[in-house]
BAGUDO-681561 format. One record per atom (N, C-alpha, C, O, CB): x, y, z. Coordinates in steps of 0.05 Angstrom, whole numbers, padded with zeros to 5 digits, always signed. Each point is the difference from the previous one (the first is absolute). Glycine has a CB too. Layout:
XYZ ...
//
This chain:
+00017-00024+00000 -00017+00024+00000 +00017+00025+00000 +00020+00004+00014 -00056-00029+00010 +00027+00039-00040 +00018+00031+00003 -00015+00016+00023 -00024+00001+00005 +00039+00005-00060 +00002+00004+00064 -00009+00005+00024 +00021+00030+00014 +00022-00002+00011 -00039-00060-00008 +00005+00083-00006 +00022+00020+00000 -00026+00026+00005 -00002+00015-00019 +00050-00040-00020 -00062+00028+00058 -00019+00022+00004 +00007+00030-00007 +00021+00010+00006 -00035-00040+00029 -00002+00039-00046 -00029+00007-00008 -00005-00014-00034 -00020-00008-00012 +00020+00062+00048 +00028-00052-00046 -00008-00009-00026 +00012-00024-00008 -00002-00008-00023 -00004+00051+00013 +00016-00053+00024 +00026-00023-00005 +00019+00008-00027 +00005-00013-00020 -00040-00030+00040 +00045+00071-00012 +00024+00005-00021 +00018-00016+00001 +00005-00016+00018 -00009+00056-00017 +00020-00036-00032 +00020-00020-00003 +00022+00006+00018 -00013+00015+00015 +00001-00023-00061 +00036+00008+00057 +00027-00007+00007 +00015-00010+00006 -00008-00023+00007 +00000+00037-00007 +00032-00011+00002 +00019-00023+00001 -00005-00018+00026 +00010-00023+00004 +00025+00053-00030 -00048-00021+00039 -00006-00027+00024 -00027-00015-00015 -00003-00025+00000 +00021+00054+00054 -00033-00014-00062 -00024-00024-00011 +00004-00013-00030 -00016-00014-00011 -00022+00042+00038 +00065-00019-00039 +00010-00016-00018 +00015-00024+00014 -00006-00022-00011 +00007+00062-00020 +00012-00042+00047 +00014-00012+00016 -00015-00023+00006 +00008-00022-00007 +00013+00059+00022 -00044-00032+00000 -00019-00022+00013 -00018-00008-00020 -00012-00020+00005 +00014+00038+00041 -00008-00003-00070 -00012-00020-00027 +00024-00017-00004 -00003-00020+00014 -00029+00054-00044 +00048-00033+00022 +00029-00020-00011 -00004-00013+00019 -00016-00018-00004 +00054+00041-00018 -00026-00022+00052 +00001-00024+00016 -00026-00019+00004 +00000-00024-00002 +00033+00052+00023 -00054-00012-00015 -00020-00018-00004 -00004-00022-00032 -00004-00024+00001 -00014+00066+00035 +00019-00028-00054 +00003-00024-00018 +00018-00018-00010 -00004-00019-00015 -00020+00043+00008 +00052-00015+00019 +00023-00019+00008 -00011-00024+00019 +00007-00023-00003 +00028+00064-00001 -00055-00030+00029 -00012-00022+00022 -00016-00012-00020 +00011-00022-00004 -00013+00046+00055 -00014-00022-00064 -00026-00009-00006 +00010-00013-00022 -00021-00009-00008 -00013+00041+00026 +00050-00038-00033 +00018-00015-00028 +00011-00022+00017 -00010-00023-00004 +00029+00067-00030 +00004-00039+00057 +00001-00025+00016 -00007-00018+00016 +00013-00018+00012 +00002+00035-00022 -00051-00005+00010 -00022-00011+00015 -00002-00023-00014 -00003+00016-00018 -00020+00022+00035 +00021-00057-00025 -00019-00022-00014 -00026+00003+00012 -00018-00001-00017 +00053-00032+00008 -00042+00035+00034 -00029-00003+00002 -00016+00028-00005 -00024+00001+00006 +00032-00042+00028 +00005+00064-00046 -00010+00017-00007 -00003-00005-00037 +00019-00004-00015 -00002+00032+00065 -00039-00026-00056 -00008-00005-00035 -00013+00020-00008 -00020-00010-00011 +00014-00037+00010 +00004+00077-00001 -00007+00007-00009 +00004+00033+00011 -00016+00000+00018 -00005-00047-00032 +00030+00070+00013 -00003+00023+00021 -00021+00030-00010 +00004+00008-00023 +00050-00028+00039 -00070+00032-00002 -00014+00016-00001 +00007+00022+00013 +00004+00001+00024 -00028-00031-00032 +00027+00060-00015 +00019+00017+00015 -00024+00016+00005 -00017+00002-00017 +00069-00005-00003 -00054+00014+00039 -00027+00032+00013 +00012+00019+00007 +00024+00000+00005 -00058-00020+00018 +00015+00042-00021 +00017+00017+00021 -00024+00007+00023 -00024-00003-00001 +00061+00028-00038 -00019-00015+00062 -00022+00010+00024 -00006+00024+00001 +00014+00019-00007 -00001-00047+00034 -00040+00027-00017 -00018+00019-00002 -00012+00018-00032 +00005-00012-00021 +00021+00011+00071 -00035+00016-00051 -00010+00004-00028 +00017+00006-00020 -00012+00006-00020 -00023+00007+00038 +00065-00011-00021 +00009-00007-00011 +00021-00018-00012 +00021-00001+00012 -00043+00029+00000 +00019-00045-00035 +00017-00029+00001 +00022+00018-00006 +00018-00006+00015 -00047-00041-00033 +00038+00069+00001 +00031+00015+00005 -00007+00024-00015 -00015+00001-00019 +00053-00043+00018 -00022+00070+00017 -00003+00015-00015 +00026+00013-00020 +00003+00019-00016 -00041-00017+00051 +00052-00019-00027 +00017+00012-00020 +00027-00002+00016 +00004-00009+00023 -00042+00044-00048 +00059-00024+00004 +00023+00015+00017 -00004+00023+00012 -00010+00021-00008 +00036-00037-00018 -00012+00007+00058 +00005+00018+00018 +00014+00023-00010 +00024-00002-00002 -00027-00032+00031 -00010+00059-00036 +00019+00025-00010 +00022+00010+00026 +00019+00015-00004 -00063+00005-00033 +00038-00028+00057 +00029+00010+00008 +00022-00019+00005 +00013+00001+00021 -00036+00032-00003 +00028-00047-00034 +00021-00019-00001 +00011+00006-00031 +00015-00017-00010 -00036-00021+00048 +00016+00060-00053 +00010+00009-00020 +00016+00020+00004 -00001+00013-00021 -00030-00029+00001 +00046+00029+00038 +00003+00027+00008 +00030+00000-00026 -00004+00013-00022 -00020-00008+00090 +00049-00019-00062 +00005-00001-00008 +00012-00023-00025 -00003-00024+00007 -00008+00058+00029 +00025-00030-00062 +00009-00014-00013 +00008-00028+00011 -00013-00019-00007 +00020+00061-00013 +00011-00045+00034 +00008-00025+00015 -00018-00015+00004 -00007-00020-00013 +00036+00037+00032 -00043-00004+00011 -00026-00011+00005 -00015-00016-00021 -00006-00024-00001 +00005+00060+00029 -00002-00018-00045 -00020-00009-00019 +00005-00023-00010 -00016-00018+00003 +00007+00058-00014 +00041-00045-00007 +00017-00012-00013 -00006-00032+00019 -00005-00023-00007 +00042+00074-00012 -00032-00041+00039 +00001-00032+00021 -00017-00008+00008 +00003-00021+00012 +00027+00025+00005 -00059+00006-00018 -00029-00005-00004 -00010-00026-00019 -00007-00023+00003 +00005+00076+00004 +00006-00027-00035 -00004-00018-00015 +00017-00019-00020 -00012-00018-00012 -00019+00047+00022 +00058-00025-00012 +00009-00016-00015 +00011-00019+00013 +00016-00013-00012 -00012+00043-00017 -00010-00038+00058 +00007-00024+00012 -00029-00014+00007 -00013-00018-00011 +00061+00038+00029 -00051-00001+00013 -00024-00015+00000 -00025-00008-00006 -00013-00020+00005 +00035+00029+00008 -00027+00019-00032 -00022-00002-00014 -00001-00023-00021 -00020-00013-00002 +00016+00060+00012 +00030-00052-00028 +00003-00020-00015 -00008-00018+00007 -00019-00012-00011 +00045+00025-00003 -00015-00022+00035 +00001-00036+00007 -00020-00005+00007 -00005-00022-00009 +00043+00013+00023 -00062+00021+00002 -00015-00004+00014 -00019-00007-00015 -00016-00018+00007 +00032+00042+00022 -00018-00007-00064 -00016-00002-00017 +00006-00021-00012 -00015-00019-00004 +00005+00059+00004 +00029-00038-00007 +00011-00033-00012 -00008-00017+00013 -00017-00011-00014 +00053+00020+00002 -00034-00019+00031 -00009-00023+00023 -00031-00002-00008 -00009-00017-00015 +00044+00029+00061 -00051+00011-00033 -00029-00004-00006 -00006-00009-00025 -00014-00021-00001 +00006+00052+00030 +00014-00019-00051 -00004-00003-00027 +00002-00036-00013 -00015-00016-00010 +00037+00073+00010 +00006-00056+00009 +00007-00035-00009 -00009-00020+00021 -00005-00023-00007 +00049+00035-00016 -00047-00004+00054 -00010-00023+00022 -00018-00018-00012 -00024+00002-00005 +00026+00028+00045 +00015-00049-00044 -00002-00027-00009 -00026-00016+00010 -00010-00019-00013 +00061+00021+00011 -00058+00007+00022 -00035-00010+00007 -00023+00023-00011 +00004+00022-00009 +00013-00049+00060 -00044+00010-00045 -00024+00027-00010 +00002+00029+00025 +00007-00001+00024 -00053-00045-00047 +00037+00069+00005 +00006+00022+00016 -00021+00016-00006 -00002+00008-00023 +00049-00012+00026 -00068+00011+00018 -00025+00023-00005 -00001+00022+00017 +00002-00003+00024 -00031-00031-00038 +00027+00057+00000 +00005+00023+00007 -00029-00002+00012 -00016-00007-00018 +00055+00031-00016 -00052-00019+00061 -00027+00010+00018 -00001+00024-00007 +00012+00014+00017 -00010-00039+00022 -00013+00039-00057 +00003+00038-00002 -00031+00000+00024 -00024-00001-00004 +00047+00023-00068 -00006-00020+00095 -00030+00025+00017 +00001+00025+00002 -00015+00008+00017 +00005-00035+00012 +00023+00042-00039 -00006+00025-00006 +00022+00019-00018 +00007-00008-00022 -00034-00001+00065 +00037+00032-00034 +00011+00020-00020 +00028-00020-00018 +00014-00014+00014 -00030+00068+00025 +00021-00052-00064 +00023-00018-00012 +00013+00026-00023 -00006+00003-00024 -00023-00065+00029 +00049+00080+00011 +00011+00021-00020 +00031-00001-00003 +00015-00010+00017 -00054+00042-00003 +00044-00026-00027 +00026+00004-00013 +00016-00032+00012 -00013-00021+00001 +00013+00087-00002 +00016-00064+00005 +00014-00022+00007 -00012-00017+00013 +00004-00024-00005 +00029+00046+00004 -00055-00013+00024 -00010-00023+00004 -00022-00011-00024 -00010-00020+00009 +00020+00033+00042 -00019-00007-00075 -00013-00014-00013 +00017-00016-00018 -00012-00019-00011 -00022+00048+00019 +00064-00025-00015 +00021-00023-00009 +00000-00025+00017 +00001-00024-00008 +00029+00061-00009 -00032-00026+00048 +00010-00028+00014 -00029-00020-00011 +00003-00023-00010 +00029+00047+00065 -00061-00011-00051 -00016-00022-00009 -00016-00005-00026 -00024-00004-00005 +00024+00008+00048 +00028+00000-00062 +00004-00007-00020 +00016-00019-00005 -00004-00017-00016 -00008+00050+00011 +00034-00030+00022 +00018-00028-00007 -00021-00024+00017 +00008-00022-00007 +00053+00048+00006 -00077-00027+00014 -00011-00019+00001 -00014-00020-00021 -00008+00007-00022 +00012+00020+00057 -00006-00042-00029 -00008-00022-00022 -00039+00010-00003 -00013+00004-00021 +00061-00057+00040 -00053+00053+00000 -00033+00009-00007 -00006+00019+00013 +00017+00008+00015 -00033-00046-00021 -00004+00049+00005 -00006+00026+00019 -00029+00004+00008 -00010+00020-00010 +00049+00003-00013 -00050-00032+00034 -00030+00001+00012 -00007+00019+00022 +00006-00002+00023 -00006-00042-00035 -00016+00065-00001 -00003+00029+00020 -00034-00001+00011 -00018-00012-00010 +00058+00049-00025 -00040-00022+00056 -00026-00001+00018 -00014+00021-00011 +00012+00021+00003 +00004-00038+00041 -00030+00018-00052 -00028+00022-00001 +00000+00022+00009 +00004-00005+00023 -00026-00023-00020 +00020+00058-00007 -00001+00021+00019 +00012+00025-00016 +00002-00003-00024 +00002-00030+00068 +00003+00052-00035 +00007+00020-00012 +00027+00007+00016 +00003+00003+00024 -00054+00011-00042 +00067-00011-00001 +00030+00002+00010 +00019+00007-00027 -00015-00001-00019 +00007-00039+00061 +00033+00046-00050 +00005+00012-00024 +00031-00023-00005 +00011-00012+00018 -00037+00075-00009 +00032-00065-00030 +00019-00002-00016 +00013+00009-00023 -00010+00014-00017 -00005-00035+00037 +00036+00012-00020 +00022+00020-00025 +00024+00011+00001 +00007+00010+00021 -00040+00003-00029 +00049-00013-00011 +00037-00009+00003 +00000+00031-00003 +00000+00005-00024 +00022-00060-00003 -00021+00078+00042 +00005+00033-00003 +00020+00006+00001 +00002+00024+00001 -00031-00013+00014 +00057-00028-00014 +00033+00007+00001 +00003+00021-00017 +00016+00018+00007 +00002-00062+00000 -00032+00046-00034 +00009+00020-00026 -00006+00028+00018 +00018+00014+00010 -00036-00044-00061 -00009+00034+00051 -00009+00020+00017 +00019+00015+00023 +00004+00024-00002 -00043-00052-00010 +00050+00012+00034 +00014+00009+00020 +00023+00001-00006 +00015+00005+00019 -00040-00018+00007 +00040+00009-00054 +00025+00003-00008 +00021-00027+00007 +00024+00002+00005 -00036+00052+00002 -00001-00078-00008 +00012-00023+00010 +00005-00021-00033 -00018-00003-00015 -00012+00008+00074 +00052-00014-00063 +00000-00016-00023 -00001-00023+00017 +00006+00001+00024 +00019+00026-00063 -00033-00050+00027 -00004-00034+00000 +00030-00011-00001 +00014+00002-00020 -00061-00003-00009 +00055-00010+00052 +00012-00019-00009 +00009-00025-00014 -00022-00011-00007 +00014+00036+00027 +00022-00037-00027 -00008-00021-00020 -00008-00026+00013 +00004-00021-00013 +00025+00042-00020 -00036-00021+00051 -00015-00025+00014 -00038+00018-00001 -00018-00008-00014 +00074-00019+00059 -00056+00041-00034 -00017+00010-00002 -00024+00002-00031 -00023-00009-00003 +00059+00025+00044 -00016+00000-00061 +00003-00006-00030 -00009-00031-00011 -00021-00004-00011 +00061+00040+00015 -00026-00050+00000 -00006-00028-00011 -00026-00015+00018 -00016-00016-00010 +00073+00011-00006 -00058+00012+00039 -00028-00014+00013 -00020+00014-00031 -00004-00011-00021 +00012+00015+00096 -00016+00023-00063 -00021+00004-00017 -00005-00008-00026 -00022-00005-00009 +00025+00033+00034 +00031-00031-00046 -00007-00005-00026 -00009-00029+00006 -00020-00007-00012 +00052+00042-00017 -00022-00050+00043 -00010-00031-00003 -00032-00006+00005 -00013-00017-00012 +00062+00005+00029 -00061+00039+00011 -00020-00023+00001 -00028+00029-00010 -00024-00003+00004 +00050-00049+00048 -00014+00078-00065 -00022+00009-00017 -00001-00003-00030 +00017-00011-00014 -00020+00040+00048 -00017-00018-00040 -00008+00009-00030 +00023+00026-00014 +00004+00017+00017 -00063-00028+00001 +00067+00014-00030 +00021+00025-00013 -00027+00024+00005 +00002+00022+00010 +00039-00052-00058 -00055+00022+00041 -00024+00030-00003 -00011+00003+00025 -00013+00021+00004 -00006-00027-00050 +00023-00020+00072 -00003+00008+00029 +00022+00015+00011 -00002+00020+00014 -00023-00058-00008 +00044+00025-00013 +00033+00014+00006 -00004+00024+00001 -00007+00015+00019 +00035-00043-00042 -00021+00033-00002 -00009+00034-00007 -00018+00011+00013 +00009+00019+00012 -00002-00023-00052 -00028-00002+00044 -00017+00026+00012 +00008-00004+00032 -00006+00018+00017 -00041-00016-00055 +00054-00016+00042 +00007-00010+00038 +00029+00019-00002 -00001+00022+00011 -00020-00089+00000 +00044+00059-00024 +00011+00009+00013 +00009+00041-00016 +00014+00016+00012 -00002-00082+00010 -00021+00072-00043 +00004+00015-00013 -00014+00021+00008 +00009+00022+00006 +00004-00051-00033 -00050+00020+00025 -00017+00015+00014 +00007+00008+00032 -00009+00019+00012 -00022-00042-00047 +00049+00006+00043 -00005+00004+00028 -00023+00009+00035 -00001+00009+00022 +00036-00006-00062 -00048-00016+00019 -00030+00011+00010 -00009-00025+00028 +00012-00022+00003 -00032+00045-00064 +00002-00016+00074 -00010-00021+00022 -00030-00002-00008 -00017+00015-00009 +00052-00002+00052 -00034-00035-00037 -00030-00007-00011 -00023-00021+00025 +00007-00018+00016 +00024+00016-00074 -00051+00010+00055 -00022-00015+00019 +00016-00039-00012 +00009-00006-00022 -00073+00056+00020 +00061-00066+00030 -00004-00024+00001 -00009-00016-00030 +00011-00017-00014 -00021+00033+00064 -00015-00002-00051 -00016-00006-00016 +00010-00005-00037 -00007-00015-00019 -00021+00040+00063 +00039-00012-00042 +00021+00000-00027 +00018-00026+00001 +00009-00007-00022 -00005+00061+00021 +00003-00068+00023 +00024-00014-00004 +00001-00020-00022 +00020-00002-00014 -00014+00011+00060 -00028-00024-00051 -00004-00022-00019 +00002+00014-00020 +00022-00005-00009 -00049-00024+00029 +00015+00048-00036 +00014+00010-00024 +00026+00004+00000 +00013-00010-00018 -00047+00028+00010 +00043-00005+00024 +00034+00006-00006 +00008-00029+00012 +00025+00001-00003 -00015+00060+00010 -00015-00082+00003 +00011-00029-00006 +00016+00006+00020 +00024-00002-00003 -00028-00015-00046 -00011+00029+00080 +00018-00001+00025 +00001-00020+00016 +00018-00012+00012 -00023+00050-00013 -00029-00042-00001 -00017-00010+00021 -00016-00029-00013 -00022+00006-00010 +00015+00050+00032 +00014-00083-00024 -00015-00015-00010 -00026-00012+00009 -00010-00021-00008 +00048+00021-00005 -00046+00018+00032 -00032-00013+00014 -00009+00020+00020 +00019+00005+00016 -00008-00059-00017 -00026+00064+00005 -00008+00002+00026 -00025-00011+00022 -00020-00013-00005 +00044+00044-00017 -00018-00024+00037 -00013-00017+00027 -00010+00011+00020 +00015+00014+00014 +00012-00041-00021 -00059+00023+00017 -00016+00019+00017 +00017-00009+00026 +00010-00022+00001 -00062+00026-00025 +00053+00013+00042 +00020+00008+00021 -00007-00024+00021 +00020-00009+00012 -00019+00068-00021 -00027-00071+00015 -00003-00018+00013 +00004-00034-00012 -00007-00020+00012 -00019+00062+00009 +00038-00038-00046 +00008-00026-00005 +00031+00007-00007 +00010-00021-00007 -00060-00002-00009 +00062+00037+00015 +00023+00010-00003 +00025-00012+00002 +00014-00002-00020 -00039+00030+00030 +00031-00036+00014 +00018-00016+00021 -00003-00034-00006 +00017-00018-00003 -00026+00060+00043 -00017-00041-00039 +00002-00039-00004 +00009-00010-00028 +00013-00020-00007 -00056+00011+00039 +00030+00032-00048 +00000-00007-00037 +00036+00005-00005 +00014-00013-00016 -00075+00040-00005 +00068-00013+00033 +00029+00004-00007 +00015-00027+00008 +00010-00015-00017 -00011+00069+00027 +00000-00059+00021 +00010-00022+00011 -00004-00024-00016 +00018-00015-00007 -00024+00036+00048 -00030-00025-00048 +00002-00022-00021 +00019-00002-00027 +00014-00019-00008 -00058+00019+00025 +00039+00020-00025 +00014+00006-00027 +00028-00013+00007 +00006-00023-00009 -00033+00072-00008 +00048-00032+00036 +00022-00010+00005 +00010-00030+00006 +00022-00008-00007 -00028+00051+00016 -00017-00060+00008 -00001-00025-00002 +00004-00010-00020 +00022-00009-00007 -00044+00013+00034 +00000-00005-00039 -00005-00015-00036 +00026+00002-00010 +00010-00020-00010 -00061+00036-00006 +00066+00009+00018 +00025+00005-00012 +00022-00019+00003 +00010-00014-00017 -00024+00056+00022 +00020-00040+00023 +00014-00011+00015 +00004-00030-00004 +00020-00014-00001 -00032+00052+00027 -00027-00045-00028 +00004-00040-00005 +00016-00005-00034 +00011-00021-00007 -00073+00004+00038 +00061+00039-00045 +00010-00019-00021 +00033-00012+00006 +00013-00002+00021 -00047+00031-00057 +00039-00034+00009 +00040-00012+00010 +00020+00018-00001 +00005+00017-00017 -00009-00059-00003 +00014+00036+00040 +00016+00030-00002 +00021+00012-00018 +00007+00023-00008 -00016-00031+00047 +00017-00021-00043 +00031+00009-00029 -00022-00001-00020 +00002+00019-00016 +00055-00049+00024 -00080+00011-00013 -00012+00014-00027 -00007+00043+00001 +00005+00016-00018 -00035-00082+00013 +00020+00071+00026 -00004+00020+00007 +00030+00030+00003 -00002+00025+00001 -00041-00066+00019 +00064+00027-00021 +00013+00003+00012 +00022+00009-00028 +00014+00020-00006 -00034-00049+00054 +00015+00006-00060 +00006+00002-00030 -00004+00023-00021 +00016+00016-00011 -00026-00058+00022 -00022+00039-00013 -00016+00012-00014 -00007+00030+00007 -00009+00015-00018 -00005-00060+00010 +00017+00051+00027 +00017+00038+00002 +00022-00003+00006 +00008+00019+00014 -00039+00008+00003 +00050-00044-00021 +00018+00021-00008 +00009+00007-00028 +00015+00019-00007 -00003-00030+00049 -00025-00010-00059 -00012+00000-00028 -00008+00031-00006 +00005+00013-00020 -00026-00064+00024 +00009+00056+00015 -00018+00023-00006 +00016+00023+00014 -00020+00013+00004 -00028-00041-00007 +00060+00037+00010 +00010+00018+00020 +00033+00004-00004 +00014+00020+00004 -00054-00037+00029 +00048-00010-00044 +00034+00001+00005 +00011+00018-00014 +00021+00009+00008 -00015-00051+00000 -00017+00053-00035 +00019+00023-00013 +00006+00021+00006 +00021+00011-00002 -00032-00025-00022 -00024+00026+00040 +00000+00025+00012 +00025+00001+00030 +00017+00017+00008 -00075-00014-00029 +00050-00023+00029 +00019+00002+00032 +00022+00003-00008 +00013+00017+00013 -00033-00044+00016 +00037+00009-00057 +00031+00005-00010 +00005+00026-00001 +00015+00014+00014 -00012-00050-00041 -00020+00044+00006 +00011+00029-00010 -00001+00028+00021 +00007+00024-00004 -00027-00043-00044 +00008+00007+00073 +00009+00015+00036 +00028-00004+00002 +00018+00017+00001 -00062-00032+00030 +00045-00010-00029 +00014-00012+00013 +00037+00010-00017 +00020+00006+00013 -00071-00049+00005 +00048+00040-00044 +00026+00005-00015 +00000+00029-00004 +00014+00008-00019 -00011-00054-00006 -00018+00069+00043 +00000+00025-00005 +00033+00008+00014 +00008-00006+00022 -00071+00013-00023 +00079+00011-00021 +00022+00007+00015 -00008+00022+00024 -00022+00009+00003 +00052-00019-00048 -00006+00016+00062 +00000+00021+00020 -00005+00026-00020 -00019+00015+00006 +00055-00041+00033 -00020+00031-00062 -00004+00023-00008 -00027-00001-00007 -00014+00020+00004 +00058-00010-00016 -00057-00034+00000 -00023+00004-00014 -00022+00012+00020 -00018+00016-00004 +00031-00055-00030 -00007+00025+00057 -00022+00000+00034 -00001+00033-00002 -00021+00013+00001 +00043-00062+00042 +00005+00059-00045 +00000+00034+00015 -00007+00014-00029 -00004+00025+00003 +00049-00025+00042 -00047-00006-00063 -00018+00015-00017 -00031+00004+00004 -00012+00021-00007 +00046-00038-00020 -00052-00013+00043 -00019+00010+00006 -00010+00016+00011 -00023+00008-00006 +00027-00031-00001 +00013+00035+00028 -00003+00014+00020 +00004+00035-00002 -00006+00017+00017 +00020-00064+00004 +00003+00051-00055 -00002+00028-00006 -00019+00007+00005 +00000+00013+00021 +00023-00012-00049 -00047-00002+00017 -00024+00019-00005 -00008+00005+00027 -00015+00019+00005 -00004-00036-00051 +00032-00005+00074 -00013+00016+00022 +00011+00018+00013 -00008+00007+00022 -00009-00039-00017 +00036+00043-00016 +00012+00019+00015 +00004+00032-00019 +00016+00018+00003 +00010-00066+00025 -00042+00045-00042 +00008+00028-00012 -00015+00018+00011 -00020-00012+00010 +00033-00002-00052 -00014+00043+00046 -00010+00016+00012 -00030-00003-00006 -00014+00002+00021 +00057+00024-00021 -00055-00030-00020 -00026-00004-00009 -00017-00030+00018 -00021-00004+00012 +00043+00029-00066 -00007-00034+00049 -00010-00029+00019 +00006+00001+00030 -00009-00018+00014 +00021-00011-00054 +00000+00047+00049 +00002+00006+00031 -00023+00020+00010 -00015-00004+00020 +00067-00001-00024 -00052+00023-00013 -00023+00017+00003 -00016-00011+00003 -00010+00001+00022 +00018+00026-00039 -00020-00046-00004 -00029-00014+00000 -00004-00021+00018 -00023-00007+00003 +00020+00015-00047 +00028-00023+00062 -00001-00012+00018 -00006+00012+00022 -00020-00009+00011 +00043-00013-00032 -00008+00044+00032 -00003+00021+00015 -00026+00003+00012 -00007-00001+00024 +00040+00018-00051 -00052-00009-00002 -00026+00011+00005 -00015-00027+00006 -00020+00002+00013 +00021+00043-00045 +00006-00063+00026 -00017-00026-00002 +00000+00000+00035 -00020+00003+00015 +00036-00036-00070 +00019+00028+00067 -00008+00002+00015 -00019+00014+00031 -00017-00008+00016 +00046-00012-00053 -00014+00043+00030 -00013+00024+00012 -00040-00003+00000 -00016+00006+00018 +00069+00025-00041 -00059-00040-00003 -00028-00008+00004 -00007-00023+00018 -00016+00001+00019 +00011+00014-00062 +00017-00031+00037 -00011-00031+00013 +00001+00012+00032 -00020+00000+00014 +00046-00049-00053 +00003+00062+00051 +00001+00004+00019 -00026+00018+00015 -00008-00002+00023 +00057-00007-00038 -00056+00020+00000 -00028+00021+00006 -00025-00016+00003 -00020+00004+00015 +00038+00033-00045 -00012-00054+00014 -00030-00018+00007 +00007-00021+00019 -00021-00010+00009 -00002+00014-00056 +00047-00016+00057 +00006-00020+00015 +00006+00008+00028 -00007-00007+00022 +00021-00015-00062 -00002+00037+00033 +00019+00004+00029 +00024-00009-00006 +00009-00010-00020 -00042+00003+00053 +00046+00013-00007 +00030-00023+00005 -00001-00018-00005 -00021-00012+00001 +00033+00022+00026 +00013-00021-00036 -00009-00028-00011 -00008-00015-00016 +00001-00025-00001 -00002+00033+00022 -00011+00013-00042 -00023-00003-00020 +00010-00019-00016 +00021-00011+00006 -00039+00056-00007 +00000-00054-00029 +00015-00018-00022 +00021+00013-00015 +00008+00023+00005 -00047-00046-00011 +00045+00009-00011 +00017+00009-00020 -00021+00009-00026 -00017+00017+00001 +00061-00051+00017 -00038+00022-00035 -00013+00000-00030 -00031-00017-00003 -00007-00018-00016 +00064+00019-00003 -00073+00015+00045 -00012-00006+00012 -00039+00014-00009 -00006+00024+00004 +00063-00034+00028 -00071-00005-00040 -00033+00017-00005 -00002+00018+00018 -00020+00015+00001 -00008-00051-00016 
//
């Protein structure tokens, strides 16, 4: 579970404890299947904007931990369903993307990749989740538009493959993950990485120089500003503490 109050922003400690946890749950055998959530109404809001302050920071964010973590989820060799119960923006709507399915609850809550907007470029783990598991004409308007959108949209843009009234929510997921879980596991095990292994390479063989090229566009005066204000807002509506890249 992501688990990081008020919004379960991303950082390097809840990158940390996604990796280890699915390092535990890979050398589980009696674990077959894992279901990632987040607590309280939102399953993630994003990156934590103050863990961008500076370059470095940033640099060791994402071109380490952010990589691997996504890598792991992406290729974890057992079934993997993203629980969306509530807000899924910017980075946190990559993480439940690299999940293998994604079954969201009913209700009114927002999604949408707004990095362009706040002056944030994609990394290339980030980058390859989406091309693998959207549409090119979802791509585009998700991450170009940069826009957030009602729940309700997710099945068109091919976020969200079902949804589920709030009081069957929890059991239908759990079933789902079951069923998953009983098939065989190297057949299963096989057959994404069939599906998945090119994207995770082309993370994975990214040079250092190539990594710190992503990270230009976040630092130019234009993309600080707009971070700036992003955050300065959230802070106004949150308080201390508030989200990051957060509804």
């Amino acid at each position: 579970m992501l688990e990081r109050p008020p919004a379960n922003a991303i950082t390097a400690e809840l990158l940390d404890e996604l990796s280890a946890s699915l390092k535990a749950a890979e050398e589980e055998d009696r674990v077959r299947a894992v279901v990632v959530t987040g607590a309280g109404r939102f399953f993630c809001g994003g990156l934590d904007l103050s863990q961008t302050g500076s370059e470095a920071e940033l640099a060791d964010l994402l071109l380490e931990k952010y990589r691997d973590s996504h890598v792991k989820l992406l290729s974890f060799p057992k079934p993997t369903i993203g629980m969306l119960n509530g807000h899924a923006i910017a980075g946190g709507l990559i993480i439940l993307l690299a999940c293998d399915f994604r079954l969201g609850v009913e209700g009114e809550y927002k999604i949408g990749l707004n990095e362009v907007a706040i002056g944030a470029s994609f990394p290339r783990a980030a980058f390859e989740i989406v091309r693998l598991r959207l549409t090119h004409q979802c791509a585009n308007e998700l991450l170009l538009g940069a826009g957030l959108y009602p729940v309700s949209e997710g099945i068109r843009l091919g976020v969200v493959d079902e949804f589920i009234p709030p009081e069957k929510f929890e059991e239908t997921v759990m079933r789902r993950a079951a069923q998953l879980g009983s098939y065989p596991k190297d057949a299963y095990a096989h057959t994404k990485a069939a599906l998945v292994s090119e994207a995770a390479e082309r993370v994975r063989v990214q040079t250092p120089e190539e990594a710190a090229g992503d990270i230009v566009a976040w630092m130019t005066p234009e993309s600080l500003a707009a971070r700036a204000a992003q955050a300065e807002k959230l802070g106004k509506r949150s308080g201390p503490g508030g989200p990051g890249a957060a509804p």
